[in-house]
C-alpha positions as CSV (number, residue, x, y, z in Angstrom):
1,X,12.3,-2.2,-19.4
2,X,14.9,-0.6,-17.7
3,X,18.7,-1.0,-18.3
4,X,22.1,-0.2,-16.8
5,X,25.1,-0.9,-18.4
6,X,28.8,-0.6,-16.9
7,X,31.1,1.3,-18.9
8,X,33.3,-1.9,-19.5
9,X,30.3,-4.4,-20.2
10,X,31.0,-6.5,-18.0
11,X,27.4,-6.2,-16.2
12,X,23.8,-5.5,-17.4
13,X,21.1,-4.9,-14.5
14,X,18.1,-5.0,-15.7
15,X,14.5,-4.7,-13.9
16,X,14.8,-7.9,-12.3
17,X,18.1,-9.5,-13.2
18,X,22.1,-9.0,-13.2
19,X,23.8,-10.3,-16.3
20,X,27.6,-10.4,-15.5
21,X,29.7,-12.1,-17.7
22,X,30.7,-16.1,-16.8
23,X,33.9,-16.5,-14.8
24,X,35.8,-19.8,-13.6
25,X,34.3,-19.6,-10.2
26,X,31.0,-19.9,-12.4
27,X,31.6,-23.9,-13.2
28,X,29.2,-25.5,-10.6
29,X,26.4,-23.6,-12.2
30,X,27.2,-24.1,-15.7
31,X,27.7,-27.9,-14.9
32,X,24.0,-28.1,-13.1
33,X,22.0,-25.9,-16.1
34,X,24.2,-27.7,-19.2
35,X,23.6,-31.0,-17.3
36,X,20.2,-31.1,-16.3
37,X,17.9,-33.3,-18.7
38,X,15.0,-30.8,-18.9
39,X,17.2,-27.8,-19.7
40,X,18.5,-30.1,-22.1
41,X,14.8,-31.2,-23.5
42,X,15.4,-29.8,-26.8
43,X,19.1,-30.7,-27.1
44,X,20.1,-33.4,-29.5
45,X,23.1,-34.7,-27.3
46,X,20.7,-34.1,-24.5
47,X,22.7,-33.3,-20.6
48,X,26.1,-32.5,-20.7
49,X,28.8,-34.1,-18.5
50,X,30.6,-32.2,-15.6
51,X,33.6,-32.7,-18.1
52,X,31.9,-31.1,-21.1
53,X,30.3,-28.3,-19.3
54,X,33.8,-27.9,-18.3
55,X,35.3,-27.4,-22.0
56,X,32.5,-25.4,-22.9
57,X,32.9,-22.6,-20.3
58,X,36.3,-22.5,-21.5
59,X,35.2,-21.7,-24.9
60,X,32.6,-19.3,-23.1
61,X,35.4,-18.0,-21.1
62,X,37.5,-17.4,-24.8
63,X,35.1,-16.0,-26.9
64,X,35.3,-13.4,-24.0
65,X,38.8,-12.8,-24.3
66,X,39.1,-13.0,-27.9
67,X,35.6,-11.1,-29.2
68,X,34.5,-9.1,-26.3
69,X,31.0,-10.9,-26.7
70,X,29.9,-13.9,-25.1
71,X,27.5,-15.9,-22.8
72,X,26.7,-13.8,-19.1
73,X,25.2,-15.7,-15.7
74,X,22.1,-14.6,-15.4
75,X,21.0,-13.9,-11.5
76,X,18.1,-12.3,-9.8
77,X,18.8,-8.8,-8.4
78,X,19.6,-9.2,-4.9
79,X,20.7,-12.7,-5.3
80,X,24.4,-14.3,-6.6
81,X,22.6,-17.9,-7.8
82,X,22.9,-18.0,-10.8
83,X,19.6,-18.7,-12.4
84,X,21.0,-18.8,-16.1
85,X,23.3,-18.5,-18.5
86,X,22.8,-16.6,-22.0
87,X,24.3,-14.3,-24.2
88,X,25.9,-14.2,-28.1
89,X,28.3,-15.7,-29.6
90,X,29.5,-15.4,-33.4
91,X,28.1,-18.6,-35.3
92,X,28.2,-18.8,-39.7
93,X,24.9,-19.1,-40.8
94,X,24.5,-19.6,-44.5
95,X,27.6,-18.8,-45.2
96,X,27.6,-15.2,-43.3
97,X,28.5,-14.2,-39.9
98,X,25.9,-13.7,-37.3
99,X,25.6,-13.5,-33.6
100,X,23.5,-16.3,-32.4
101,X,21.5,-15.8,-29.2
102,X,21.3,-18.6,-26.4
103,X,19.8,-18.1,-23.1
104,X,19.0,-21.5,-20.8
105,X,17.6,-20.9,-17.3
106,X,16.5,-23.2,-14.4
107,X,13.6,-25.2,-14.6
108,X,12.8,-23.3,-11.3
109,X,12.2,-20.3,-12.9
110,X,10.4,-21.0,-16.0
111,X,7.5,-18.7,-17.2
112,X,8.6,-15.4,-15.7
113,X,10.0,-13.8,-18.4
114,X,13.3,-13.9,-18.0
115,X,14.5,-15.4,-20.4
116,X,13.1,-12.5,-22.7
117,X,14.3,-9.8,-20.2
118,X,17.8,-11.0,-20.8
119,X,17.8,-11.6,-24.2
120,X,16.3,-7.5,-24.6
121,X,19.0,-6.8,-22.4
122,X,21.7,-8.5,-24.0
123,X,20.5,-7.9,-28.1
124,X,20.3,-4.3,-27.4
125,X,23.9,-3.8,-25.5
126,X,25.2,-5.8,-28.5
127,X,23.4,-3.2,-31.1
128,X,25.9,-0.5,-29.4
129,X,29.0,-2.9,-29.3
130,X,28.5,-4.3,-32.6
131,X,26.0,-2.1,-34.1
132,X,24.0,-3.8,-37.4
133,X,25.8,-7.1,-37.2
134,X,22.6,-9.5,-37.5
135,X,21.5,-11.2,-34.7
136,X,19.2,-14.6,-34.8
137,X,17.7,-17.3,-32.8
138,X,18.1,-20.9,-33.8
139,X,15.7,-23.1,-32.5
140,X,14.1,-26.6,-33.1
141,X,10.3,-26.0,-33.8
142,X,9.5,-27.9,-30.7
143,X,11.0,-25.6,-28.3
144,X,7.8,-23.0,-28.3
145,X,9.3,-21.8,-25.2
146,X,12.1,-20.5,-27.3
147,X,9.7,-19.7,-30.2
148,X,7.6,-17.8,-27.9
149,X,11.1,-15.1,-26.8
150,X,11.7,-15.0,-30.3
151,X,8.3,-13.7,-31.2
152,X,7.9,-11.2,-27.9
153,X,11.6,-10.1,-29.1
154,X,10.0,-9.0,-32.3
155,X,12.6,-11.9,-34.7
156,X,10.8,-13.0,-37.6
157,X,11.2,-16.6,-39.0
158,X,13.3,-16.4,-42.0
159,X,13.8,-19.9,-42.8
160,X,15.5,-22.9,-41.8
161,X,19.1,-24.6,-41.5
162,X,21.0,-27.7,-40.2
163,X,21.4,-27.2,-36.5
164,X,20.8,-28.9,-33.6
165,X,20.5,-32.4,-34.9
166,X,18.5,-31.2,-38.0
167,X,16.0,-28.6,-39.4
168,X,15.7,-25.9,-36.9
169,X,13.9,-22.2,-37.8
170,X,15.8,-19.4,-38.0
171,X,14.6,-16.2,-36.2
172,X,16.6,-12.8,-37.1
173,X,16.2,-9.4,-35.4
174,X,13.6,-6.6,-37.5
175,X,16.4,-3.5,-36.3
176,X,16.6,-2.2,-32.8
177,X,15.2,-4.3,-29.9
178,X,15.6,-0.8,-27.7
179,X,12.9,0.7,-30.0
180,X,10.5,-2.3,-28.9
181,X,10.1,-1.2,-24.9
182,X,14.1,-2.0,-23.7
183,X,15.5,1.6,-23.4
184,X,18.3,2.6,-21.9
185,X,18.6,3.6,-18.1
């Protein structure tokens, strides 16, 4: 895969997407992909309210601000709708800090790929931002669509923990996704 970075971060352009970081003017999106049931299948607390999708692109918008890491919209090149939003953000998992990745896209565009493309993208600008700080996937076992990323990405289950309403598998990254077919452009 190809991949383009800006010298500040705030863009990735991959083959097929943009990933620019979220921004206030970014709200309607987050409220219709945090709020929609199906996005929200595999989500304990199930859709979010405009309100809640609210406060948590605030805390998007902070971890920004304070880390220089956090979640980017995710759009098609040639396009500014905003298809998805993913990225890291700094979780403890057993007691250590790790950078979780999320990514949630439109039911609309489900079973391209893209939500591996962007994860590549975004785990392998992270390994030159914050290079060997781990990086996992927490998922319930009944999301295989997330199951599925973490497997193409290369994670390997290491084990469980109490997320997301209960038991949900823990998937960590096996070293550089860039040596797994996402080099640099």
């Amino acid at each position: 895969m190809r991949r383009s970075v800006d010298g500040d971060g705030r863009e990735i352009h991959t083959e097929r997407l943009v990933l620019r970081r979220l921004g206030p003017g970014d709200l309607p999106a987050v409220v219709e992909i945090q709020g929609d049931p199906e996005t929200s299948r595999h989500h304990p607390v199930g859709p979010a309210s405009p309100e809640q999708a609210a406060e948590m692109l605030g805390t998007w918008l902070a971890d920004w601000a304070r880390e220089g890491i956090g979640y980017w919209a995710v759009s098609e090149r040639g396009s500014d709708a905003v298809i998805g939003i993913g990225g890291l953000r700094w979780h403890e998992l057993d007691g250590q800090p790790a950078l979780n990745l999320y990514y949630r896209f439109r039911p609309a565009t489900w079973g391209r790929g893209y939500a591996t493309e962007m994860a590549a993208a975004t785990v392998g600008w992270a390994e030159r931002i914050v290079p060997g700080a781990p990086v996992v996937i927490v998922t319930r076992d009944d999301n295989k669509q997330s199951v599925r990323v973490a497997e193409k990405l290369g994670f390997v289950l290491t084990g469980t923990t109490a997320m997301y309403g209960g038991e949900s598998l823990v998937f960590r990254s096996r070293g550089s996704i860039s040596d797994r077919g996402a080099a640099d452009g």
